[in-house]
C-alpha positions as a Markdown table, in Angstrom:
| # | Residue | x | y | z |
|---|---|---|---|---|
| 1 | Unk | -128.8 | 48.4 | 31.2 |
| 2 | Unk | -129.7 | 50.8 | 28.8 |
| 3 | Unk | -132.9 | 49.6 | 27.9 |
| 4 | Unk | -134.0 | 50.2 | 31.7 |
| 5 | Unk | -132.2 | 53.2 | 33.4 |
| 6 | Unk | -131.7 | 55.9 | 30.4 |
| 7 | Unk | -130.3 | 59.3 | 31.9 |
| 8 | Unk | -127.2 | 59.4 | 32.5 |
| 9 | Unk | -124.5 | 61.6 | 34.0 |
| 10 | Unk | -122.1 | 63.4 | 31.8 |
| 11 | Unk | -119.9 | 65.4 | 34.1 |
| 12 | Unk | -116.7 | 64.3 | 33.6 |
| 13 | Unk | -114.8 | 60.8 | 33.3 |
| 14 | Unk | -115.5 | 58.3 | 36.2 |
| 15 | Unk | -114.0 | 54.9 | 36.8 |
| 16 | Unk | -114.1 | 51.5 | 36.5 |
| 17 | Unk | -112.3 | 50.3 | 40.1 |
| 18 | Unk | -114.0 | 51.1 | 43.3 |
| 19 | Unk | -112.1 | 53.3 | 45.6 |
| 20 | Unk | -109.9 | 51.1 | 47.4 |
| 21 | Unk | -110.4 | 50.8 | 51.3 |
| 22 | Unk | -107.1 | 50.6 | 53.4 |
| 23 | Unk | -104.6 | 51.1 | 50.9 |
| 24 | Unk | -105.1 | 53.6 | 49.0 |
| 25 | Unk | -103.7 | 54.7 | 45.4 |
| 26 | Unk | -102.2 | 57.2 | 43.0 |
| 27 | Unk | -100.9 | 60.3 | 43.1 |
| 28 | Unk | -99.2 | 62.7 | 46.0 |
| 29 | Unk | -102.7 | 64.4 | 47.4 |
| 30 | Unk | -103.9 | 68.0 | 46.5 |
| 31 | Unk | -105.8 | 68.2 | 50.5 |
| 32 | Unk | -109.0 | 70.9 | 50.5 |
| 33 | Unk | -108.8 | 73.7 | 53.0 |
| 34 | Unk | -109.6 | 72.9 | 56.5 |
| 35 | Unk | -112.7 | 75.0 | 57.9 |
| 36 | Unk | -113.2 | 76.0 | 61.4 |
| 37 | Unk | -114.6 | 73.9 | 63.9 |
| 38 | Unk | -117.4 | 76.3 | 64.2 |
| 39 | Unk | -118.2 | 75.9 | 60.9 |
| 40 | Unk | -119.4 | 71.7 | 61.6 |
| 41 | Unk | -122.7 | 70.9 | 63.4 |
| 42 | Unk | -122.9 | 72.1 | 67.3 |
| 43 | Unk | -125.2 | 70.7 | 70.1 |
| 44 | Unk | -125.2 | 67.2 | 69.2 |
| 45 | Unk | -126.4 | 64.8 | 72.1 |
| 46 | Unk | -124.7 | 61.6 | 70.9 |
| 47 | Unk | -123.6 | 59.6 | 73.7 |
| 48 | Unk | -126.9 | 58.2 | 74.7 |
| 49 | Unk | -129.0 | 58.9 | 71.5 |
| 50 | Unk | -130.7 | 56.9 | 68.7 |
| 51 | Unk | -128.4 | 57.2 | 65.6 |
| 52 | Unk | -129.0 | 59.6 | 63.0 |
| 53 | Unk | -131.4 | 58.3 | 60.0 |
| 54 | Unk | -129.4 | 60.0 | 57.4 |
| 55 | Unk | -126.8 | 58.2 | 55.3 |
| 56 | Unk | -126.9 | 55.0 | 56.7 |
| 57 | Unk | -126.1 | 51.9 | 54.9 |
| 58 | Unk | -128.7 | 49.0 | 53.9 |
| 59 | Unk | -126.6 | 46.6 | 55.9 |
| 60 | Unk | -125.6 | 43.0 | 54.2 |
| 61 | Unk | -128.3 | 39.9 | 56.0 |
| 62 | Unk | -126.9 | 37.5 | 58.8 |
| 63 | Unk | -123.9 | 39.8 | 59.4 |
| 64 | Unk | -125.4 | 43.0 | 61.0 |
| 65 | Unk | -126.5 | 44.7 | 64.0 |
| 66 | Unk | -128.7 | 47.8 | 63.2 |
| 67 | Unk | -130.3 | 50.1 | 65.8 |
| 68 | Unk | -134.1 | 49.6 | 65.9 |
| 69 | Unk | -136.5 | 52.9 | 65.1 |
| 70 | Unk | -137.0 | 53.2 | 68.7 |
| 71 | Unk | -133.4 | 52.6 | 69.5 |
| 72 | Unk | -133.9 | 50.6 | 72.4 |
| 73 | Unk | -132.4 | 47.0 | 70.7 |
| 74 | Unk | -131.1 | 46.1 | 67.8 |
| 75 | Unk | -132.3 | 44.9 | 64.4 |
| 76 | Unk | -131.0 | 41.6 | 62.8 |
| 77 | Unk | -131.9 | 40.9 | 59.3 |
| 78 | Unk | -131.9 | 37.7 | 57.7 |
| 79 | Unk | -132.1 | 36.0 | 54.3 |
| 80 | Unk | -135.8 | 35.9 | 54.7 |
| 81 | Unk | -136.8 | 37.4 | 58.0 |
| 82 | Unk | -136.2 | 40.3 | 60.6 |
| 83 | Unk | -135.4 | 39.2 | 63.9 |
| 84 | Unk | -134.7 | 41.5 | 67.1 |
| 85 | Unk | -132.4 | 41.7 | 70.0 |
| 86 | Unk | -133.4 | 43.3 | 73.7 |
| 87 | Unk | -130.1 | 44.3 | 75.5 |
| 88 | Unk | -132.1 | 44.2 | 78.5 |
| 89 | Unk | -133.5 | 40.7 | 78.5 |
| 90 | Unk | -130.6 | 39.8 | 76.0 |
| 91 | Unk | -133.1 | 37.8 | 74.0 |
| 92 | Unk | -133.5 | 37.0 | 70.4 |
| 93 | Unk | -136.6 | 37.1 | 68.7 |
| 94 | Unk | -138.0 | 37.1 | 65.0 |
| 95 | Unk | -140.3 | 40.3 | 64.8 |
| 96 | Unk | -143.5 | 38.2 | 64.8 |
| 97 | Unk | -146.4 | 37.6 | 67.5 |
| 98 | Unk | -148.0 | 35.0 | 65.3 |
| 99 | Unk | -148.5 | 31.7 | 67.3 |
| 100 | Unk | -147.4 | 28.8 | 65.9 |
| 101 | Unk | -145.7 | 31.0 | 62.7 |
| 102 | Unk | -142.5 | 29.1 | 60.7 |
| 103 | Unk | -141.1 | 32.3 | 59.8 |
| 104 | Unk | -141.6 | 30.9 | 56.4 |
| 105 | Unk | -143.1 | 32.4 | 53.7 |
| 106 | Unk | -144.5 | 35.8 | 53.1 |
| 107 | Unk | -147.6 | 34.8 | 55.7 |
| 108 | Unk | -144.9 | 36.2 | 58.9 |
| 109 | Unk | -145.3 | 38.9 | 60.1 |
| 110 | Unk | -141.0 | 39.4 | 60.3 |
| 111 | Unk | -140.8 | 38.2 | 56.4 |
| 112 | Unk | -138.0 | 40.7 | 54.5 |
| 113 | Unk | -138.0 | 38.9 | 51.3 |
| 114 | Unk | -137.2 | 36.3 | 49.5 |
| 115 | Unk | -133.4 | 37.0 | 49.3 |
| 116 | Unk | -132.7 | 40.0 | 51.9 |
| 117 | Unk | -129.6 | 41.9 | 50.2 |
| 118 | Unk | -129.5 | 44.7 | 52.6 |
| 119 | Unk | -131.5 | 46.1 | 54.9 |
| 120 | Unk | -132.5 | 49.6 | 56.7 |
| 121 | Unk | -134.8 | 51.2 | 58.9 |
| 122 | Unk | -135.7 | 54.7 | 58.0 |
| 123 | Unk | -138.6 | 57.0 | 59.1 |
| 124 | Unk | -141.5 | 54.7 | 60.4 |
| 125 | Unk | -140.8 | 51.8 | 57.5 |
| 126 | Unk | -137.9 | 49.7 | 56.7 |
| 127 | Unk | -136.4 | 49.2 | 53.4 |
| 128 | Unk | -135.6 | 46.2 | 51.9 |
| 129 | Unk | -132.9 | 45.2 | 48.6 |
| 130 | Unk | -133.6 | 42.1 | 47.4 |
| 131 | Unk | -133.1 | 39.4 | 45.0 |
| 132 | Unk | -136.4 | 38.3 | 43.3 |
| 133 | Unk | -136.9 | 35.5 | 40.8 |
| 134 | Unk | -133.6 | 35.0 | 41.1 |
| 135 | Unk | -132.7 | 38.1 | 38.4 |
| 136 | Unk | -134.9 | 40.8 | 39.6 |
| 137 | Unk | -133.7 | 43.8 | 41.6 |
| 138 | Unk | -136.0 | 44.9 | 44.0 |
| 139 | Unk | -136.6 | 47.2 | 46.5 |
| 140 | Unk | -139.1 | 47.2 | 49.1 |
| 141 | Unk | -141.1 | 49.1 | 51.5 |
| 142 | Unk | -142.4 | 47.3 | 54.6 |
| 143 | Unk | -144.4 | 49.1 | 57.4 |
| 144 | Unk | -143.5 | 47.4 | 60.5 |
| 145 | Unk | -146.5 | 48.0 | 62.2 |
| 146 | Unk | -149.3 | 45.8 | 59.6 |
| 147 | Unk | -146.1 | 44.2 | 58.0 |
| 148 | Unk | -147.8 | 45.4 | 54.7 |
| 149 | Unk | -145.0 | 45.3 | 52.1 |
| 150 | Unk | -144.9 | 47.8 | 49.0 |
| 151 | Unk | -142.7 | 46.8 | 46.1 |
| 152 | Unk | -141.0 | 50.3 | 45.0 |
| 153 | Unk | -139.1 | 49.1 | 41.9 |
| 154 | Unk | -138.0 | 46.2 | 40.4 |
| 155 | Unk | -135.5 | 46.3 | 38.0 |
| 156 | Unk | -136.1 | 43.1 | 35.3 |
| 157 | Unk | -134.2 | 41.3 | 32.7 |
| 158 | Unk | -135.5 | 41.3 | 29.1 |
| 159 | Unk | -134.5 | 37.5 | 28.9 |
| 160 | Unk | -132.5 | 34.4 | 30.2 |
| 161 | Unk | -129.4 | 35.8 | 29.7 |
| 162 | Unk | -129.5 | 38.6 | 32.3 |
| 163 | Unk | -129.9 | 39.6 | 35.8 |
| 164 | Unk | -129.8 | 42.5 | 38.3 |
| 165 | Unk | -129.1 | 42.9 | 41.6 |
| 166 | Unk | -128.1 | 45.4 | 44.4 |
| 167 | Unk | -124.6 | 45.1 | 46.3 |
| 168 | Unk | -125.1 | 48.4 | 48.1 |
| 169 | Unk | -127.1 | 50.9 | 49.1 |
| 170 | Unk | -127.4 | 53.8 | 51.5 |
| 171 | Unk | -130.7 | 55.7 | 52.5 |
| 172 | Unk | -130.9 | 59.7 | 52.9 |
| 173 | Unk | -133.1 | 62.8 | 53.1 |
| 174 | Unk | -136.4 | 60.4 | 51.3 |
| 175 | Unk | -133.8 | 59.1 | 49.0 |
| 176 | Unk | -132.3 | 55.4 | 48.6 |
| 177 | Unk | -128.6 | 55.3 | 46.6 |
| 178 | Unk | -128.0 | 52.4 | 45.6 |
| 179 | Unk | -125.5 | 50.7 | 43.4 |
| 180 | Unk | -126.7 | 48.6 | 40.8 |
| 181 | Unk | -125.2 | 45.6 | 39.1 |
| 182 | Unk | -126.3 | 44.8 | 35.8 |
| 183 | Unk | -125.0 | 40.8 | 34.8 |
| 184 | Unk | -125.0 | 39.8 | 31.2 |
| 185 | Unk | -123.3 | 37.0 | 28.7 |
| 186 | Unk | -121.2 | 39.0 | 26.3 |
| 187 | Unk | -119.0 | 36.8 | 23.9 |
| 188 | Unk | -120.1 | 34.0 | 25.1 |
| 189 | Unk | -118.8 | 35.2 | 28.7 |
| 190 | Unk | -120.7 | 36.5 | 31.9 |
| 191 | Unk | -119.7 | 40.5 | 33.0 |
| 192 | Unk | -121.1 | 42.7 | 35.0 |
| 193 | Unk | -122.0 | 46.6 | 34.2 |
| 194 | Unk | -122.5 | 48.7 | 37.8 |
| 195 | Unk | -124.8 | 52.0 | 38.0 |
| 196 | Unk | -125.2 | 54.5 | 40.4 |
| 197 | Unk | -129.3 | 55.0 | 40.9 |
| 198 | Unk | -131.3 | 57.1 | 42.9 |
| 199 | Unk | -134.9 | 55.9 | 44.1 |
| 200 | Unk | -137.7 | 58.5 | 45.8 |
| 201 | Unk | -138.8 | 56.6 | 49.1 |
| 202 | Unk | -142.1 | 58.1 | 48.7 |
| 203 | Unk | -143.3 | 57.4 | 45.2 |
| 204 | Unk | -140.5 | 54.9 | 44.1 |
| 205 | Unk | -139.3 | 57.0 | 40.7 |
| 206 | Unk | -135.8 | 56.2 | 39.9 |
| 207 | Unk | -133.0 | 57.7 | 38.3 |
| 208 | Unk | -129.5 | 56.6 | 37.0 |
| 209 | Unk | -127.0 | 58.7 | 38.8 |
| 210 | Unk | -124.0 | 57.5 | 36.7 |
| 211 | Unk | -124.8 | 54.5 | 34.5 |
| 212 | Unk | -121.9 | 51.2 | 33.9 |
| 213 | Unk | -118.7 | 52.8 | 35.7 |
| 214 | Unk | -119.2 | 51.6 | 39.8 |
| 215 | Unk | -117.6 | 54.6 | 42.2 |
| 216 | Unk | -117.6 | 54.7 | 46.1 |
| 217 | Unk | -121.1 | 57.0 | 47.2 |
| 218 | Unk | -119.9 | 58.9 | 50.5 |
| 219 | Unk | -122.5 | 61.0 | 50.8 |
| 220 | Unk | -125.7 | 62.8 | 50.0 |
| 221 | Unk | -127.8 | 66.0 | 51.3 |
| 222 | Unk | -130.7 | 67.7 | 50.3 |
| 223 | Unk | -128.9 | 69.8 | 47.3 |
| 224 | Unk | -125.2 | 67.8 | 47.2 |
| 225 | Unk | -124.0 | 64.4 | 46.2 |
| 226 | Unk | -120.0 | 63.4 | 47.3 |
| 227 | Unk | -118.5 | 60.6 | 45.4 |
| 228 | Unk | -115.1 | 59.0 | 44.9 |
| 229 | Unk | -114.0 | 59.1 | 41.5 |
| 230 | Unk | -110.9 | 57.5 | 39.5 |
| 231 | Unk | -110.3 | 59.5 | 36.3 |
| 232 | Unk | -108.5 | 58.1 | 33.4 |
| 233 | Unk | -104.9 | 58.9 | 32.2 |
| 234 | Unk | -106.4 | 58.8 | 28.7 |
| 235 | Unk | -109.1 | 60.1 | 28.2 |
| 236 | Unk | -111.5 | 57.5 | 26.4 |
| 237 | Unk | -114.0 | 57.8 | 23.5 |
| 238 | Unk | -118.1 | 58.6 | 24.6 |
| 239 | Unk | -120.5 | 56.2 | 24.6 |
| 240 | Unk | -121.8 | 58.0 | 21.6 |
| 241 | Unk | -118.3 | 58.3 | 19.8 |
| 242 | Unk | -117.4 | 54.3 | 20.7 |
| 243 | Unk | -120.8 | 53.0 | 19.6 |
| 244 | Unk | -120.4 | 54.8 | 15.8 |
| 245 | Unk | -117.1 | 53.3 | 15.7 |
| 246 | Unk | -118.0 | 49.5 | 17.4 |
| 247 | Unk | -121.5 | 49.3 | 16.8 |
| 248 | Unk | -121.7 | 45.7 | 18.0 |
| 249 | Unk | -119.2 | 46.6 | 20.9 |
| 250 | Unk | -120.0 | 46.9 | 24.9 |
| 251 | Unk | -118.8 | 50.5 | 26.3 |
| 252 | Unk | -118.5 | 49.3 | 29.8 |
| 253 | Unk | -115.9 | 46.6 | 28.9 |
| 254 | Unk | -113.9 | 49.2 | 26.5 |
| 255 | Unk | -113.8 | 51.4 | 29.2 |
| 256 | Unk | -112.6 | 48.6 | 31.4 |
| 257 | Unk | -109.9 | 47.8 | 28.9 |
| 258 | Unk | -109.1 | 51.8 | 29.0 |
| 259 | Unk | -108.0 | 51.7 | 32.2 |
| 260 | Unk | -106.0 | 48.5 | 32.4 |
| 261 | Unk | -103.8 | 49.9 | 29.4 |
| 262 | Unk | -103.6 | 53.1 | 30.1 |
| 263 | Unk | -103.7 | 53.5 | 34.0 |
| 264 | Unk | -105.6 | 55.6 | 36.2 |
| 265 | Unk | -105.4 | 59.3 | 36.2 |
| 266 | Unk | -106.1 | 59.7 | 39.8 |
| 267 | Unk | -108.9 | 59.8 | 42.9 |
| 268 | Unk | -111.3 | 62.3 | 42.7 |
| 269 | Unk | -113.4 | 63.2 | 45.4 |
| 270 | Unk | -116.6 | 65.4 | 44.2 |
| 271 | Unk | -119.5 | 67.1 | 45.4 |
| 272 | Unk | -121.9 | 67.4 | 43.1 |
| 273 | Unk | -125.2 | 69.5 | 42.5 |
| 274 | Unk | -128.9 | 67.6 | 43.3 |
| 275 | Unk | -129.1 | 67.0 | 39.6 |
| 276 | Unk | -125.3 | 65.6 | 38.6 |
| 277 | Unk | -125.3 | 68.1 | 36.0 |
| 278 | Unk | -122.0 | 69.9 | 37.7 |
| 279 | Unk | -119.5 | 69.5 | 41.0 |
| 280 | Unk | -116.6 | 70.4 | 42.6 |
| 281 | Unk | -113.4 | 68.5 | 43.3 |
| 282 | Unk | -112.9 | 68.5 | 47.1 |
| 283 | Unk | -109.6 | 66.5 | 46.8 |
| 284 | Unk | -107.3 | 64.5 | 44.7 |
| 285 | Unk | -105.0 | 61.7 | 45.1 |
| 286 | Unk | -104.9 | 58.6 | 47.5 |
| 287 | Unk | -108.2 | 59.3 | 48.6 |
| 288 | Unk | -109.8 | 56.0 | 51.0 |
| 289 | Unk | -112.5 | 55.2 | 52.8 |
| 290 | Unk | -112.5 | 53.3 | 55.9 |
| 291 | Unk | -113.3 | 49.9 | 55.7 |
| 292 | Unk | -115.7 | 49.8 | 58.4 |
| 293 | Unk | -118.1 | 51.5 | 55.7 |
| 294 | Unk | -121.3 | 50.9 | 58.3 |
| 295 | Unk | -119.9 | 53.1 | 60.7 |
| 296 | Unk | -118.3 | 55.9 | 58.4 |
| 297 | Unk | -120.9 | 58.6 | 58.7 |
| 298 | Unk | -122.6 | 59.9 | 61.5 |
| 299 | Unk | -126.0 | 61.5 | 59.9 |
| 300 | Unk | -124.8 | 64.3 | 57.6 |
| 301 | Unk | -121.1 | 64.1 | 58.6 |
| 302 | Unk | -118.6 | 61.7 | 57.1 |
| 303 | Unk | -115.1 | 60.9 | 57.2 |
| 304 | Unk | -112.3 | 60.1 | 54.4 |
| 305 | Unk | -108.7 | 60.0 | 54.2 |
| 306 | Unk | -106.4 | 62.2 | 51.9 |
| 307 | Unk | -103.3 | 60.0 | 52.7 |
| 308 | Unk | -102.7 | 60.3 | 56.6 |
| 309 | Unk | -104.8 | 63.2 | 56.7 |
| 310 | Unk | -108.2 | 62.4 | 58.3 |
| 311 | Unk | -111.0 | 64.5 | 57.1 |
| 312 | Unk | -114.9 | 65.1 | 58.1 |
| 313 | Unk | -116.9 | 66.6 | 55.4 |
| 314 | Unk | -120.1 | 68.3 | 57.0 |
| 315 | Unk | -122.8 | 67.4 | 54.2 |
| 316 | Unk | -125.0 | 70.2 | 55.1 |
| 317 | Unk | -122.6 | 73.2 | 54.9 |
| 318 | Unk | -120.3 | 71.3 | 52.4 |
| 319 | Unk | -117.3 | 71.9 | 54.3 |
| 320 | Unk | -114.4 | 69.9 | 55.6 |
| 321 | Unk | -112.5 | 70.1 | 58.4 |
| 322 | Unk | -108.8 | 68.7 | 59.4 |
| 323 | Unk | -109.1 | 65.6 | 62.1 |
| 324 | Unk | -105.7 | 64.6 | 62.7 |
| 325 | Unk | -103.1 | 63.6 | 60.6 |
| 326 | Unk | -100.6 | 61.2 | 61.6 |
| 327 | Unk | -97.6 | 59.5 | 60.4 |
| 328 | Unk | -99.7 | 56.3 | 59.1 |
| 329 | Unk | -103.1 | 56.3 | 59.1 |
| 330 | Unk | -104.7 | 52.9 | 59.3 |
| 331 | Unk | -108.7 | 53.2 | 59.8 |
| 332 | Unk | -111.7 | 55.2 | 61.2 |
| 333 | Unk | -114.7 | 55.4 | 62.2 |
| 334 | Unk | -117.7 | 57.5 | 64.4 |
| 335 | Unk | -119.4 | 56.1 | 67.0 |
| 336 | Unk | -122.8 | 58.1 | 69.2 |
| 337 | Unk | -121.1 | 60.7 | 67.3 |
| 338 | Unk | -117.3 | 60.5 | 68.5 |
| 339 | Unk | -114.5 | 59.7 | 65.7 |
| 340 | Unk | -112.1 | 57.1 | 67.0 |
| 341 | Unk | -109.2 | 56.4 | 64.4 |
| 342 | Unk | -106.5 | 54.7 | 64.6 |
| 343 | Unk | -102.3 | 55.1 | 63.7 |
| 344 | Unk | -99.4 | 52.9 | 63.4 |
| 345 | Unk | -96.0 | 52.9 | 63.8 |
| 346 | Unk | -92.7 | 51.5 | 62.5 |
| 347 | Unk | -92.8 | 48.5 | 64.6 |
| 348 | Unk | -96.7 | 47.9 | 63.5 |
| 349 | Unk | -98.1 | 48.6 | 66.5 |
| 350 | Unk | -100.9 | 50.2 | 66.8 |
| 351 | Unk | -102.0 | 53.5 | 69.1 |
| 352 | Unk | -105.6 | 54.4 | 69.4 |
| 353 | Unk | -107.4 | 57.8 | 69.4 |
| 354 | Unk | -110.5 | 59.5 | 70.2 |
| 355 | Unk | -112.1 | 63.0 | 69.8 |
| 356 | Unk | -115.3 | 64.8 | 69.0 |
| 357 | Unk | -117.3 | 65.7 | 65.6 |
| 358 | Unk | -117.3 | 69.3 | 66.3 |
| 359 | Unk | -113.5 | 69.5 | 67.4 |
| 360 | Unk | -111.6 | 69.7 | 70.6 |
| 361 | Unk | -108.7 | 67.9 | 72.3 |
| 362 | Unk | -107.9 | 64.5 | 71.2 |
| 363 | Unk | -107.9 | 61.3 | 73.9 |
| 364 | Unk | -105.4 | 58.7 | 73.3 |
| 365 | Unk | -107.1 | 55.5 | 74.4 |
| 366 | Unk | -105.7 | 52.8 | 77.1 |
| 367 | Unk | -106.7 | 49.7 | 74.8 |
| 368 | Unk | -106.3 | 47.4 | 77.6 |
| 369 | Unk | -102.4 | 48.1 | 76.7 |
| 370 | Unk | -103.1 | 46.4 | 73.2 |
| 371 | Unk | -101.2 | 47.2 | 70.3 |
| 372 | Unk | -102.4 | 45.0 | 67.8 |
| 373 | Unk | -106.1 | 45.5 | 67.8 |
| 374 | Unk | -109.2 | 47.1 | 69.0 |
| 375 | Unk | -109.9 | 45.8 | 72.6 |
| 376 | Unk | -113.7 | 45.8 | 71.1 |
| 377 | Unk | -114.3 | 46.0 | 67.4 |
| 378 | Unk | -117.3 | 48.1 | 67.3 |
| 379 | Unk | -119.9 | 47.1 | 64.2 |
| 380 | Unk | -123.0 | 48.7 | 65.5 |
| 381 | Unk | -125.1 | 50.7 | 67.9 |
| 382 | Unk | -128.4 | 51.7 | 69.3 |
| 383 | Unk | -129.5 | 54.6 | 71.8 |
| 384 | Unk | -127.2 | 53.1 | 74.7 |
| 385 | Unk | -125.5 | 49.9 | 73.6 |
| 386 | Unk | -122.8 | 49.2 | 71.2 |
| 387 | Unk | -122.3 | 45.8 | 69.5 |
| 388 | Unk | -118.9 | 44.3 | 68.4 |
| 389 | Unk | -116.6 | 41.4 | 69.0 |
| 390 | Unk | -114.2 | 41.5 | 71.9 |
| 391 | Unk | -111.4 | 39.0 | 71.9 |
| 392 | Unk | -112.9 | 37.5 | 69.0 |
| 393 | Unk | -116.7 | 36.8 | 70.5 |
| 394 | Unk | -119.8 | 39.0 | 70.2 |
| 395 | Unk | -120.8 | 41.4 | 72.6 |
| 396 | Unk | -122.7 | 44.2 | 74.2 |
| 397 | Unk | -121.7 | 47.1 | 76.3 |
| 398 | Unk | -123.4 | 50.3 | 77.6 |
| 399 | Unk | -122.1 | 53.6 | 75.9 |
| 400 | Unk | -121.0 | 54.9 | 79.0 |
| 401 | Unk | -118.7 | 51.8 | 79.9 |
| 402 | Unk | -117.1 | 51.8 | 76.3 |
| 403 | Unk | -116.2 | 55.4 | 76.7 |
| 404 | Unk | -114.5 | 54.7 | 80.2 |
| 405 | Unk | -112.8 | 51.4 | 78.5 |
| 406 | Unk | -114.8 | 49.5 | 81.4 |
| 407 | Unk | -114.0 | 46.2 | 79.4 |
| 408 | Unk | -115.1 | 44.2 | 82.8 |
| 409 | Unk | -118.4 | 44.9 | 82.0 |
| 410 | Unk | -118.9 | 43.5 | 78.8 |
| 411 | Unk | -122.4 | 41.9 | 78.8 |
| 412 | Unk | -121.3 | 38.6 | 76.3 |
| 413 | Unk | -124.1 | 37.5 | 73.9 |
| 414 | Unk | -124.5 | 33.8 | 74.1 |
């Protein structure tokens, strides 16, 4: 990794496990100070809007439903293509007028890559994480309107023995974040290092962020970065100290052996400065994030969990501000700008709320009088439709029917 991505971060100890999603872990939470609803963004039309650009996820191929950059349909990326959906026709269509295309090769006009890790549209272009050679890590820039394709970076392997690749990513303010796995033999066995990199969208120069320990990105503005970190108990030797002492050794998997014997010394969540060079801890203890990680921010807002307490963090003031906070928080997530989240109880059944970014009274939902789930599992949206899975098949249905619960007009996608 090393020989690639030099800079790295030295602001404190991070981890070696990824912030876990729905459960949660360590220590009784130290929760930040609640600002004012005034202080969080005001005016925003949501309901029947295209979704904000900023600090969206590249989302994983086959499994997603992405607004387009007009917002009218929805984007479905593939292993290899781009194909789109019209709620108004409810058609299905791969992104190219060529007559008598295969969708094939690099020749279609819809062609992502050759293996599509994760995809997102942003500004007039989308941006494209993918697998080439089979051990490259790539990144790509394809204008949608000559289907030109620019190759930003591409991260390569010195030899046979190693490979990169990309197993997340977010876009924001001209800037892709993206975490980068680095796999290697070592001792005759295959591991794999993670880094934390930062890409410019419009020159493709690339820094590392934090380099071999993975942590969970929530975040990033113009001047602030927020990450989820897990300290040690003990604090372990640097890279520097370790590598004078084990010159043959691999830091990453001392570090990983640091924390299995010596435990975790807690969640940290950060904000740090444009540079990494400093930050400041928001929070500490059983810090999570929601699961349903494509739908956890909402432009420069984005929620996390300080136990039951549900927080949104406003990235462009850097405040946060108290949600709710209930006797057992299970998930959460914003949708055209509303936060739904949802509680349980001691008979594990579920009761599910609504309310606004910017504050205000709180809507218990009807749920069709279902306690187990979601009457609709949301996964995506566009200017007026959301996507999602209603009694376990996919679906569409106008904004303004799933905000009156008007499940009788689901429109089902066939």
């Amino acid at each position: 990794m090393r020989q690639h991505l030099r800079k790295t971060m030295g602001a404190g100890l991070l981890s070696l496990a990824l912030l876990a999603s729905l459960s949660g872990c360590l220590q009784t939470a130290q929760t930040p100070q609640a600002s004012s609803p005034g202080a969080q963004e005001s005016g925003l039309v949501t309901t029947n809007a295209i979704p904000p650009e900023e600090n969206q996820p590249f989302s994983p191929p086959a499994v997603s439903w992405d607004s387009s950059l007009d917002g009218k349909g929805f984007y479905l990326p593939g292993w290899n293509i781009l194909e789109y959906y019209d709620p108004e026709t409810q058609t299905r269509t791969p992104l190219c007028s060529q007559s008598g295309c295969t969708h094939a090769d690099e020749s279609c006009q819809a062609w992502l890559s050759n293996q599509c890790m994760g995809f997102t549209s942003y500004g007039d272009a989308w941006y494209v994480s993918a697998i080439e050679d089979d051990t490259h890590a790539v990144l790509w820039n394809v204008d949608p309107k000559t289907s030109q394709r620019t190759k930003l970076c591409d991260i390569a392997p010195q030899n046979n023995q190693e490979n990169y690749y990309f197993s997340s990513g977010y876009v924001s303010h001209g800037y892709a974040y993206l975490t980068l796995q680095h796999q290697l033999i070592w001792d005759e066995q295959w591991i794999s290092e993670s880094s934390l990199i930062r890409v410019n969208l419009a020159d493709g120069t690339m820094e590392t962020l934090v380099e071999d320990v993975p942590v969970t990105f929530l975040g990033a503005e113009e001047d602030r970065v927020l990450l989820a970190v897990e300290t040690f108990a003990v604090q372990p030797l640097s890279e520097e100290e370790y590598l004078k002492q084990h010159p043959d050794g691999n830091y990453y998997t001392y570090l990983q052996l640091q924390l299995e014997e010596n435990g975790s010394g807690g969640v940290e969540l950060r904000e740090y400065t444009w540079d990494m060079s400093d930050y400041q801890v928001l929070a500490k203890g059983n810090i999570w994030a929601s699961p349903s990680w494509t739908l956890r921010s909402y432009g420069d807002n984005t929620l996390y969990a300080v136990d039951n307490a549900l927080y949104v963090y406003n990235l462009s003031t850097g405040e946060s501000r108290k949600v709710a906070e209930e006797a057992t928080l299970k998930n959460f997530l914003i949708i055209a700008g509303h936060i739904f989240y949802a509680i349980q109880d001691d008979q594990y059944n579920y009761t599910f709320y609504r309310t606004d970014l910017q504050g205000g009274p709180v809507e218990k939902l009807e749920n069709e009088g279902k306690t187990e789930v979601a009457a609709l599992s949301v996964a995506g949206e566009c200017k007026d439709y959301v996507y999602g899975l209603y009694e376990d098949e996919e679906c569409l249905m106008t904004k303004e029917d799933y905000f009156a619960e008007r499940y009788e007009n689901i429109i089902p996608i066939s």
